[in-house]
C-alpha positions in Angstrom: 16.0 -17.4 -8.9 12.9 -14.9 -10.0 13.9 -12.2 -7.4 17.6 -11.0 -7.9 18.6 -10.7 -4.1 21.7 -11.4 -2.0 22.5 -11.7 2.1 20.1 -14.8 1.8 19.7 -17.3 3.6 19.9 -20.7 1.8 19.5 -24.5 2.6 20.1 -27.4 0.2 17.3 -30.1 1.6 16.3 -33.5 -0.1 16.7 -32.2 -3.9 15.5 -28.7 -2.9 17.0 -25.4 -2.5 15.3 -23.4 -0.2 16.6 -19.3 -0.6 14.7 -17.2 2.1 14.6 -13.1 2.5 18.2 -11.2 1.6 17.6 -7.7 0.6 18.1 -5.8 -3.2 19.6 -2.7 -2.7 18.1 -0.9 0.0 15.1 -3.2 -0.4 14.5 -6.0 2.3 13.6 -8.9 0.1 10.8 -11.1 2.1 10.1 -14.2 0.1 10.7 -17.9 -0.3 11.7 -19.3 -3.1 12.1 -23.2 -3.6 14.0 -24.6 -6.5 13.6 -28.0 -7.3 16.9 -29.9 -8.8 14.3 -32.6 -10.8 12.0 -30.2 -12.8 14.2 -27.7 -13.1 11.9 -25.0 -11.9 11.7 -22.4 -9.0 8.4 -22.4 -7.0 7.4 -19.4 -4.6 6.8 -20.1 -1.2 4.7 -17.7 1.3 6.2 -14.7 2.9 8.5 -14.8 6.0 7.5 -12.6 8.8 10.4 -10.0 9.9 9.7 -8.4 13.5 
């Protein structure tokens, strides 16, 4: 994963795994990030909104 992060939440959905917001540190961590099991590779997804 490109952003080191934990308290994620994470879904494993048709050959994807799908790792939203967590925090680093102190730091609430916002993005999506999508890593795909076939090219090996993690993709960024757009922000999630926190209200």
């Amino acid at each position: 994963m490109p952003q080191r992060r934990h308290g994620v939440a994470a879904a494993a959905l048709e050959g994807q795994l799908w790792v939203c917001g967590g925090s680093y540190g102190r730091q609430d961590v916002r993005t999506v990030e999508v890593y795909d099991v076939d090219t090996f590779a993690w993709v960024q997804m757009p922000c999630c909104n926190l209200h």
